[in-house]
C-alpha positions as CSV (number, residue, x, y, z in Angstrom):
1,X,-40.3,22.0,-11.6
2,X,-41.2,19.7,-8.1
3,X,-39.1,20.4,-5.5
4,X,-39.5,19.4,-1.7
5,X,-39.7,23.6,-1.1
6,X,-43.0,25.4,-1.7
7,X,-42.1,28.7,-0.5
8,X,-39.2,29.9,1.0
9,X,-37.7,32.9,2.6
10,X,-34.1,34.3,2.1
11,X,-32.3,35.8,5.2
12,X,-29.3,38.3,5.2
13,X,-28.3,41.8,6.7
14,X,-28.5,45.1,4.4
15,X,-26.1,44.6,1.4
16,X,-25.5,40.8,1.7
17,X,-27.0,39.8,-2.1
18,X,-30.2,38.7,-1.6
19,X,-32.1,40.5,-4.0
20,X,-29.3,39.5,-6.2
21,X,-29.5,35.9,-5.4
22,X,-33.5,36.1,-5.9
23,X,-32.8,37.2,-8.9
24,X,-30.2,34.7,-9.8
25,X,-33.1,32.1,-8.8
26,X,-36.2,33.7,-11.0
27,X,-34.1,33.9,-13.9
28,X,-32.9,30.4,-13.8
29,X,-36.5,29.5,-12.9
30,X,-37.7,31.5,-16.2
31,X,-35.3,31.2,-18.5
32,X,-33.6,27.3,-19.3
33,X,-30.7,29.2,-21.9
34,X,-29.7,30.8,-18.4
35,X,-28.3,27.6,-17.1
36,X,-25.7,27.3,-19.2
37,X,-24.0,30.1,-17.7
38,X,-23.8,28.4,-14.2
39,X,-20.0,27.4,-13.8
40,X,-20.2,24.2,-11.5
41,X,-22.2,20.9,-12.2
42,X,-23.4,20.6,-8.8
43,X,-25.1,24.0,-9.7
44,X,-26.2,23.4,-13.0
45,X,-27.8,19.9,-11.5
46,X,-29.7,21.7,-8.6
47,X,-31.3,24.2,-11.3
48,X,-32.0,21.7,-13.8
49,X,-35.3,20.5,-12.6
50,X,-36.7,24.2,-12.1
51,X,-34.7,26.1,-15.1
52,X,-37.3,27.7,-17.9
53,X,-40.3,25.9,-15.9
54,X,-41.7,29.0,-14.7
55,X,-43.6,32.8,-15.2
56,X,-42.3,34.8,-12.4
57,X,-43.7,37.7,-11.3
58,X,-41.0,39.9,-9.4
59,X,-42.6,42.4,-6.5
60,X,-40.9,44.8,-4.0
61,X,-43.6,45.6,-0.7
62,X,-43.3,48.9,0.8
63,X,-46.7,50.3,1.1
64,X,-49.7,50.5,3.3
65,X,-52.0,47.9,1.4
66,X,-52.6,44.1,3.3
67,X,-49.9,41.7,1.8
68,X,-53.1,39.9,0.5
69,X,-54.3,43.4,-1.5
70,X,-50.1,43.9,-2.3
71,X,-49.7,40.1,-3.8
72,X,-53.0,39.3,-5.4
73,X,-53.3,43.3,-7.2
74,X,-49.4,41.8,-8.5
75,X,-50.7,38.8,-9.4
76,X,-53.3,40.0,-11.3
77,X,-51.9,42.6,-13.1
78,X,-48.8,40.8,-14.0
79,X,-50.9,37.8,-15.3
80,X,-53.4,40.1,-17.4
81,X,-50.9,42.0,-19.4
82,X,-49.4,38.0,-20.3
83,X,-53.1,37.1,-21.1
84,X,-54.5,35.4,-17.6
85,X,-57.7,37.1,-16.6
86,X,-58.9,35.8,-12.6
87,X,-61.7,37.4,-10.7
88,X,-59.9,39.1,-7.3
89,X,-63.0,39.5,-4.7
90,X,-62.6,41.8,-2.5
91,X,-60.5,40.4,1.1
92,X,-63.8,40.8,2.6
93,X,-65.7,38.1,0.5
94,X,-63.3,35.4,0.9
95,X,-63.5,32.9,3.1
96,X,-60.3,31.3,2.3
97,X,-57.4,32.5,0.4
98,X,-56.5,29.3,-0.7
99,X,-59.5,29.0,-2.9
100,X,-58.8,32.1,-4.7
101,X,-55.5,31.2,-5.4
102,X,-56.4,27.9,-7.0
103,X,-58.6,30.0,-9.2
104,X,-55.8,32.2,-10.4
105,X,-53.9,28.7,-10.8
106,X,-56.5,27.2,-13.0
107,X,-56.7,30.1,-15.3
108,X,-52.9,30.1,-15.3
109,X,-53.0,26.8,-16.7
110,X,-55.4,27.4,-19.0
111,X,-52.7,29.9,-20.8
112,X,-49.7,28.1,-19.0
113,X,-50.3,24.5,-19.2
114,X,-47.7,22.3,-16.9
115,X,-45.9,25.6,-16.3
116,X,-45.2,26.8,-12.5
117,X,-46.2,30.4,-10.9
118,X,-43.4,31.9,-9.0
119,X,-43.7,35.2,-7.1
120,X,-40.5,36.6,-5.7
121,X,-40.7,39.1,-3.3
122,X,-38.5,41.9,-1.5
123,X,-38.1,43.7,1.8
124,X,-41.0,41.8,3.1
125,X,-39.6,42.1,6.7
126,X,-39.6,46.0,6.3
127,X,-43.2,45.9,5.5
128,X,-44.3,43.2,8.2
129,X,-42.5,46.1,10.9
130,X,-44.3,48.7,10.1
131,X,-47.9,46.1,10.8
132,X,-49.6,47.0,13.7
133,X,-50.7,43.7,15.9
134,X,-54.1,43.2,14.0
135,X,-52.5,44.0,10.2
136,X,-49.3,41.4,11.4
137,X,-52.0,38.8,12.1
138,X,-53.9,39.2,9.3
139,X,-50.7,39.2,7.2
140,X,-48.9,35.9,9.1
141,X,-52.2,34.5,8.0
142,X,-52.5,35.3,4.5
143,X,-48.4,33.8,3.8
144,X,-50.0,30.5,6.3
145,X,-52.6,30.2,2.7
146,X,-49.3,31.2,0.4
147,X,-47.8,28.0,2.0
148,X,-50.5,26.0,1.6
149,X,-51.3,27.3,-2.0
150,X,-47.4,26.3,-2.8
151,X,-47.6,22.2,-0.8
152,X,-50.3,21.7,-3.6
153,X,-49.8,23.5,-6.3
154,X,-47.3,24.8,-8.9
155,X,-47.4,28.1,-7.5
156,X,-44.3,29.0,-5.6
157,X,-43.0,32.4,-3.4
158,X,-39.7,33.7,-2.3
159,X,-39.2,36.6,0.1
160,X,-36.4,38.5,0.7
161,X,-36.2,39.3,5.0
162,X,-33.4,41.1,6.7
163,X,-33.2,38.3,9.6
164,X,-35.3,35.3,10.4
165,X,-39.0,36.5,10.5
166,X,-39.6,33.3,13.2
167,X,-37.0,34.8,15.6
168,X,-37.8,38.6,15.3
169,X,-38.4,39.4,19.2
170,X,-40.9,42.2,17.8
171,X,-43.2,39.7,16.6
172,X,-43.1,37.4,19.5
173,X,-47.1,38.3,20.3
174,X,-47.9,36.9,17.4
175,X,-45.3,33.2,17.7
176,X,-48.8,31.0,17.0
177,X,-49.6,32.4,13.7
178,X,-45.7,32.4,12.9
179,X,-45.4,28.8,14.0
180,X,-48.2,28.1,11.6
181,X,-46.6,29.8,8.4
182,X,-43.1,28.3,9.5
183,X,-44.5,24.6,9.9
């Protein structure tokens, strides 16, 4: 399930496939008898290492809540109807994201033993436009932990964008924090 990518994000215009190709990915990820059904080696190789080593938990953002609030509320209600209980403190008692999610990982692996966490996400670009300055921040920040969470862990995220996040000219105010979550 190793792979030199922790989290990842998955560029096209309207209508190009990604969701499709997410898709494509979590169920290879989830399901091993899936890989049988890829047609080329090369293929079949690449998704060989990942296929049936992970519980995805599939999301599409398009409300008001912090992405923090949005992921973690997934999270934890995805993981409690498969059996995974974590505490979720409120976003005001945590001093570092990180630390929760390595909670929520060791309860995983309680259930889940040597199994990987993926969390696919879609039309996360929609949701990071309609941020004002302080929620963007706030948000670039709490994907900064997500990558961090992912170099050390078996937890792993895939969003969906429209264009490049790190290019977007609207969210050149904010190019440290996005520096940080790119690097």
């Amino acid at each position: 399930w190793s792979s030199d990518v922790c989290s990842s994000d998955l560029v096209g215009n309207y209508g190009t496939g990604k969701s499709h190709v997410m898709a494509v990915v979590a169920g290879l990820a989830e399901h091993r008898e899936l890989l049988e059904h890829l047609s080329s080696d090369p293929d079949k190789d690449a998704f060989d290492t990942i296929s049936g080593q992970f519980v995805v938990v599939r999301a599409e953002i398009n409300g008001v809540l912090s992405l923090r609030d949005f992921v973690m509320g997934e999270l934890r209600s995805h993981l409690a109807a498969i059996g995974v209980a974590f505490d979720l403190p409120p976003e005001s008692e945590v001093g570092n994201h990180k630390d929760v999610f390595l909670k929520m990982l060791d309860a995983f692996e309680v259930k889940f033993p040597g199994k990987g966490l993926l969390f696919v996400l879609d039309e996360l670009l929609d949701y990071l436009r309609a941020n004002d300055n302080q929620q963007l921040i706030a948000n670039l920040n709490f994907l900064r932990a997500v990558g961090e969470t992912c170099s050390g862990s078996r937890f792993r995220f895939i969003a969906g964008i429209q264009e490049s996040l790190f290019a977007n000219p609207s969210f050149q105010f904010a190019t440290e924090s996005i520096q940080r979550v790119q690097a």
